[in-house]
C-alpha positions as CSV (number, residue, x, y, z in Angstrom):
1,X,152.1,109.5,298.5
2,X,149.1,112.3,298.5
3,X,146.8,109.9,296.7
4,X,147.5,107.0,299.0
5,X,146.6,109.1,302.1
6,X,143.6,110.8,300.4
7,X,142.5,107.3,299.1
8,X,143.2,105.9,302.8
9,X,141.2,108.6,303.9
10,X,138.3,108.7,301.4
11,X,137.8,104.9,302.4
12,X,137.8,105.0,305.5
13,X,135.2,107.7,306.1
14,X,133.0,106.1,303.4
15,X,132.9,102.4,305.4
16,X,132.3,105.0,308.4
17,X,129.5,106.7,306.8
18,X,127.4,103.3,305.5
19,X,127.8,101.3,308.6
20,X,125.2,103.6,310.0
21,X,123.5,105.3,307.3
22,X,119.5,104.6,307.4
23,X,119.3,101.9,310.1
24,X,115.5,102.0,310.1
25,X,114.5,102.7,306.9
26,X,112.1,100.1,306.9
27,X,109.8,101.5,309.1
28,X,108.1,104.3,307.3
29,X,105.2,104.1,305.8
30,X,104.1,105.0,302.0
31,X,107.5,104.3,299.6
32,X,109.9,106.3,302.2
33,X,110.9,103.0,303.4
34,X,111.8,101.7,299.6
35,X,113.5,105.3,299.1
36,X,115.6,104.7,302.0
37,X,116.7,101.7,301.2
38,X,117.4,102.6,297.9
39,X,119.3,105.0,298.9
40,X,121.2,102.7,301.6
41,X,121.8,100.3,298.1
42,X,123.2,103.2,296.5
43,X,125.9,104.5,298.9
44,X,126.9,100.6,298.8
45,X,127.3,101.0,295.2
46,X,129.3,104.1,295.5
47,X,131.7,102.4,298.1
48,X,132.2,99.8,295.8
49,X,133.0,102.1,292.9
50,X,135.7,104.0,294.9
51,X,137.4,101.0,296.4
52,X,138.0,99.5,293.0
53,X,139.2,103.0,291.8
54,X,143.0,103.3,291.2
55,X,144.9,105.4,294.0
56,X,146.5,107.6,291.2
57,X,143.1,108.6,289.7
58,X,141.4,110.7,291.9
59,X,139.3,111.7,289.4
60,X,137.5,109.0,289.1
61,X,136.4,109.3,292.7
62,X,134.9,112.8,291.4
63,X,133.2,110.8,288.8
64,X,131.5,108.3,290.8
65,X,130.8,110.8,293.5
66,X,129.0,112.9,291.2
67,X,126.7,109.7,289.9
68,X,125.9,109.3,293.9
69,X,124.5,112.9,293.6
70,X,122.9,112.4,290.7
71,X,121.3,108.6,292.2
72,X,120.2,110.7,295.3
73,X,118.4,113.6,292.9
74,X,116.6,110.8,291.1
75,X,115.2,109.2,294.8
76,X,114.4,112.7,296.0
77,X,112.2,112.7,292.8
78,X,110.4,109.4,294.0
79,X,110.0,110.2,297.6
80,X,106.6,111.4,298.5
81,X,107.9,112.3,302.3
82,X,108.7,116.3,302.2
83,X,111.6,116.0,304.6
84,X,113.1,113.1,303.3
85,X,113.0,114.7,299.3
86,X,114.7,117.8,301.1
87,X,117.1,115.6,302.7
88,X,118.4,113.7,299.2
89,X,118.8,116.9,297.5
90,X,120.8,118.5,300.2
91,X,123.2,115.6,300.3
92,X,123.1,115.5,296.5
93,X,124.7,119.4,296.7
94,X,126.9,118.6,299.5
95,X,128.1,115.3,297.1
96,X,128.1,118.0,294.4
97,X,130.9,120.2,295.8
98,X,132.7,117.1,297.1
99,X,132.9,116.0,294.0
100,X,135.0,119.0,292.1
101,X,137.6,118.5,295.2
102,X,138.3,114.8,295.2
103,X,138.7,114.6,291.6
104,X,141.4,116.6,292.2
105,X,142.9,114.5,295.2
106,X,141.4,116.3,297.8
107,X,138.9,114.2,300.4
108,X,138.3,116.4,302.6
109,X,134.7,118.1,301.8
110,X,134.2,114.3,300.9
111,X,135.0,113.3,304.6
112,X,132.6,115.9,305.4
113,X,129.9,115.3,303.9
114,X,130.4,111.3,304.5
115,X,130.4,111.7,308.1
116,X,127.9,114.2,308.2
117,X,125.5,111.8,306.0
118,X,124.3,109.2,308.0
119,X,122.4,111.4,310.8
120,X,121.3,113.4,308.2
121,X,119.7,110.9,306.5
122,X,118.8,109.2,309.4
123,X,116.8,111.2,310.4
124,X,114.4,111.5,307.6
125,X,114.5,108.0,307.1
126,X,113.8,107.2,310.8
């Protein structure tokens, strides 16, 4: 029963959290735009990942959560915007710590940090 609701839950904030993470990230200029996007293509990934993990494996969610950190370290790397590199590595820490508590069938730092993410990112994608 605990897995189903944290599954239900995990799932639900992550549709949530992509549906309007980086709207305009094809506006900037220098390779912010392609950053953003890449990072838009990544959370997809990610919610694909978790929806075809099984509901009594949570930590497997902690698995792929902690490749999404690892993804948004790489594209802070590449991003030649200041606010935008600060941006990816503070969600990749926030993803970081979500990570070690949904592997263990907790969601909800992931909630957090998934409803928190796309006006963060937003912002310096925007």
């Amino acid at each position: 029963m605990r897995y189903r609701v944290v599954r239900a839950l995990a799932g639900g904030v992550v549709m949530l959290g992509v549906s309007g993470l980086l709207g305009a990230c094809g506006a900037l200029g220098g390779n912010s735009g392609q950053v953003c996007s890449d990072t838009k293509k990544a959370f997809q990934q990610y919610i694909t990942q978790v929806r075809s993990v099984p509901a009594a494996e949570p930590a497997q969610w902690g698995q792929a959560t902690q490749r999404l950190a690892t993804r948004l370290d790489a594209l802070a790397k590449e991003a030649d915007d200041g606010a935008l590199k600060k941006a990816l590595r503070a969600e990749s820490q926030r993803l970081r710590a979500a990570a070690t508590t949904v592997g263990t069938g907790d969601a909800s730092q992931l909630s957090a940090v998934m409803n928190d993410t796309p006006a963060r990112l937003g912002k310096a994608c925007a």
